[in-house]
C-alpha positions as CSV (number, residue, x, y, z in Angstrom):
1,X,184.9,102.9,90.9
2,X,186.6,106.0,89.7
3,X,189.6,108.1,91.3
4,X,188.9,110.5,93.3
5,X,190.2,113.8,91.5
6,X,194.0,115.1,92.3
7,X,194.1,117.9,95.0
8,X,194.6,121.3,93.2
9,X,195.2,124.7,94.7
10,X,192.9,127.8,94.3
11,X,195.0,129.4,91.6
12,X,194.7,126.2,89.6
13,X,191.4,125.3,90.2
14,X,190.2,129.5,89.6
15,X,192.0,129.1,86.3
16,X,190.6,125.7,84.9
17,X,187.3,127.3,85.8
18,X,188.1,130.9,84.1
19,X,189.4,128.9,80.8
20,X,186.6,126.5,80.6
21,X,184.0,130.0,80.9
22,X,186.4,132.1,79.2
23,X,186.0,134.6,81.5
24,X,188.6,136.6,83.5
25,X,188.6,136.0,87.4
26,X,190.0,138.3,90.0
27,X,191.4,136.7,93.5
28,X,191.2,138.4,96.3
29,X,193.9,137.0,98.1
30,X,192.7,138.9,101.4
31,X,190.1,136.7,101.7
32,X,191.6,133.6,101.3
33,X,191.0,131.5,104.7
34,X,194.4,130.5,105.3
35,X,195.1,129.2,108.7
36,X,198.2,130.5,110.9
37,X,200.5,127.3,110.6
38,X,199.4,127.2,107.0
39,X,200.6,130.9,106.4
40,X,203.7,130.6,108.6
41,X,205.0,127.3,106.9
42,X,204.8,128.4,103.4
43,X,206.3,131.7,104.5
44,X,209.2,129.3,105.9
45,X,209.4,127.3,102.7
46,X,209.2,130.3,100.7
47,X,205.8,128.9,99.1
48,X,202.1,131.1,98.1
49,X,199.5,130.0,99.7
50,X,196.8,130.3,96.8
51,X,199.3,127.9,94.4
52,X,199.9,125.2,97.2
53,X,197.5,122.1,96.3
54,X,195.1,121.1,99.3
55,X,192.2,119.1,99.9
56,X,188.8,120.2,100.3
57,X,188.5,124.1,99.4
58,X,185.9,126.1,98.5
59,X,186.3,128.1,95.0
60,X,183.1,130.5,94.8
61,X,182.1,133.0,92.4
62,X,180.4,136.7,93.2
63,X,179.7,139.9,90.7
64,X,182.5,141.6,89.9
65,X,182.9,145.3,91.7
66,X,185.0,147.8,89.9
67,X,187.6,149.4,91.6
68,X,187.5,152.9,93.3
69,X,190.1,155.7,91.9
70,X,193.3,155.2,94.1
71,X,192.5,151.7,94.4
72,X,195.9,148.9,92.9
73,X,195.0,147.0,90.5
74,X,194.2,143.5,90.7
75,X,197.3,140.9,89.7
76,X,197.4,138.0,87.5
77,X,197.2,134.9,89.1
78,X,198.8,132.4,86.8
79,X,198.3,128.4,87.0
80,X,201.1,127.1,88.6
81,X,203.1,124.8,86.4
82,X,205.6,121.8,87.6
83,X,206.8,121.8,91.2
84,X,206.2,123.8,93.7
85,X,209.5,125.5,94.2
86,X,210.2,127.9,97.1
87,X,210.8,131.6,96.4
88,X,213.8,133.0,96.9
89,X,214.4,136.2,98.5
């Protein structure tokens, strides 16, 4: 019997997958499914939603689309690193 893999957050599980490719990835945290209590408790505890470890998502891949002129540019989403400490404002 093996253990079941640790729960990992999208930003960690998007940059195992971009460093085992080599290949840059781009999150679009807009459409991230995160649910209203979700959104709401990590605003509370000062907490991202994309670096917060959970069970059971969905990390896909799609063609890359470059950016129209005007449009920001996309951030660096790092892997986040020890514990989860809230943000502070």
């Amino acid at each position: 019997m093996t253990a079941a893999p640790p729960a990992s957050s999208p930003s960690a599980a998007l940059n195992e997958i971009a460093r085992a490719a080599s290949v840059p990835v781009e999150l679009d945290e807009s459409a991230l499914a995160v649910p209203d209590t979700v959104a709401a408790a990590c605003d509370l505890l000062g907490l991202a939603p994309r670096t917060v470890a959970n069970e059971g998502c969905l990390v896909a891949f799609v063609a890359f689309v470059a950016p129209e002129a005007g449009e920001a540019a996309p951030a660096v989403v790092e892997i986040p690193l020890g514990e989860q400490l809230p943000r502070v404002c």
